[in-house]
C-alpha atoms as one frame of an Amber mdcrd trajectory, in Angstrom:
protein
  -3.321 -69.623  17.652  -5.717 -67.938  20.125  -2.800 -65.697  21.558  -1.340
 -64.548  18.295  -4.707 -63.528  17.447  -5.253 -61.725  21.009  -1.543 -60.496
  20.420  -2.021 -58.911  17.115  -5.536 -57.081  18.163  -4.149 -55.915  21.298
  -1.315 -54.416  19.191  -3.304 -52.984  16.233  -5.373 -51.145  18.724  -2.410
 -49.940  20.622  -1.191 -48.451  17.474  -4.448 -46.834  16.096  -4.947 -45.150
  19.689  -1.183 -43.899  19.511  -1.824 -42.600  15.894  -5.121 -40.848  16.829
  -3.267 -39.348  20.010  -0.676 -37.821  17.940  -2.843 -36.828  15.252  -5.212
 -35.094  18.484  -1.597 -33.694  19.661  -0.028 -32.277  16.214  -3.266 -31.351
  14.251  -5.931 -30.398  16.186  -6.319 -27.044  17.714  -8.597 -25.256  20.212
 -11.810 -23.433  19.334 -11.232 -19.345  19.309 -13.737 -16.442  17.965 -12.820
 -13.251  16.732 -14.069 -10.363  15.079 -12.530  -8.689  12.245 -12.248  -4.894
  13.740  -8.675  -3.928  12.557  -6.998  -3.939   9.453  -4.345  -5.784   8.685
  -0.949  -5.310  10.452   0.960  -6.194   7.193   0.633  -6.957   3.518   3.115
  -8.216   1.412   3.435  -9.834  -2.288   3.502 -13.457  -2.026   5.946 -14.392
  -5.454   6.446 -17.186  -7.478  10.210 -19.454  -7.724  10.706 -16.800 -10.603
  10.516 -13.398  -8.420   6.899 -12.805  -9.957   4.238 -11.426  -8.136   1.235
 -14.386  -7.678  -0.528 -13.059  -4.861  -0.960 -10.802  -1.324  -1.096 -12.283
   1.908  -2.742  -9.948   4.471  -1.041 -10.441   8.470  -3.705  -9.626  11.360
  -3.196  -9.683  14.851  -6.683  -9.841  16.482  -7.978 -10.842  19.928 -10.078
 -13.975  20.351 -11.915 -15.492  23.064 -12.524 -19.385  23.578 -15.694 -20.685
  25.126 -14.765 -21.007  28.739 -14.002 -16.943  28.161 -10.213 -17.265  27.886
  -8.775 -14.543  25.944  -5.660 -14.283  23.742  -4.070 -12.381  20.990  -3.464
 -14.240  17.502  -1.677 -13.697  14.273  -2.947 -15.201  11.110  -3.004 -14.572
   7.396  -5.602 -13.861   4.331  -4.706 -14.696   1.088  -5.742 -12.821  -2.371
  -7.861 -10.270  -0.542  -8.134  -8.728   2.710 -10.729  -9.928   5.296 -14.118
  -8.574   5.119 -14.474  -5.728   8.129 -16.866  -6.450  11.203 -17.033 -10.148
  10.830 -16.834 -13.081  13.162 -14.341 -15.706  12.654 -13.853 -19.205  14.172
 -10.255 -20.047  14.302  -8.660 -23.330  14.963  -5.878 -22.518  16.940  -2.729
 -24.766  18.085  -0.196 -22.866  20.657   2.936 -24.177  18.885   1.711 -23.748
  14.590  -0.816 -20.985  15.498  -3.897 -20.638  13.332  -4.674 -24.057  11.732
  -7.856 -22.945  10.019 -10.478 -20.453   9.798 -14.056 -19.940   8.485 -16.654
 -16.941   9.012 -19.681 -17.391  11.280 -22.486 -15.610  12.088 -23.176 -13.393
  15.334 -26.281 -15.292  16.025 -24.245 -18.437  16.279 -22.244 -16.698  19.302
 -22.971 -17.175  22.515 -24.043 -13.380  24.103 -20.386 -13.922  26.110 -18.318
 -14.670  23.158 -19.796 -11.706  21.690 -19.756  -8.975  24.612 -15.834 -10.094
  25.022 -14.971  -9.470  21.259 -16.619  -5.931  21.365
């Protein structure tokens, strides 16, 4: 009874680490900043099933910078209304699905490097 008991543990934590590694792997992204010091590259109408206009999604192409000072280019969207100019962004970003998610920070949060490389 002792072994199936060992058994089954062993294997439910074999399976939780393999779900949190592919879970790490497929959602998770890396850390980038950027600041919002272009406009966007594109705009188009985002429509409904029916053809009808619902909303705009807004297409930028900025550069970002990670934390060890790596820098990169990256393409994500705005929906409903265009990004606010001269802002900092962190980005969640994933090399194969691109921009996971995004949310504004404040310069003072920055580290002086992070902000020296984005202007």
């Amino acid at each position: 009874m002792k072994k199936v008991i060992v058994v089954l543990t062993s294997l439910v934590v074999l399976l939780g680490a393999a779900a949190a590694l592919f879970y790490q792997k497929n959602y998770t992204g890396e850390e980038y900043f950027t600041l919002i010091n272009q406009g966007p590259i594109k705009i188009e109408d985002v429509r409904d099933a029916n053809g009808t206009v619902r909303d705009k999604e807004y297409l930028y192409q900025l550069s970002a910078v990670n934390k060890e000072g790596k820098e990169t280019s990256i393409t994500f969207s705005s929906f409903g209304r265009p990004l606010t100019q001269d802002k900092y962004l962190s980005l969640e970003y994933h090399e194969q699905k691109g921009v996971l998610r995004w949310h504004e920070v404040q310069a003072n949060d920055l580290s002086k490097q992070i902000t020296q490389s984005l202007n």
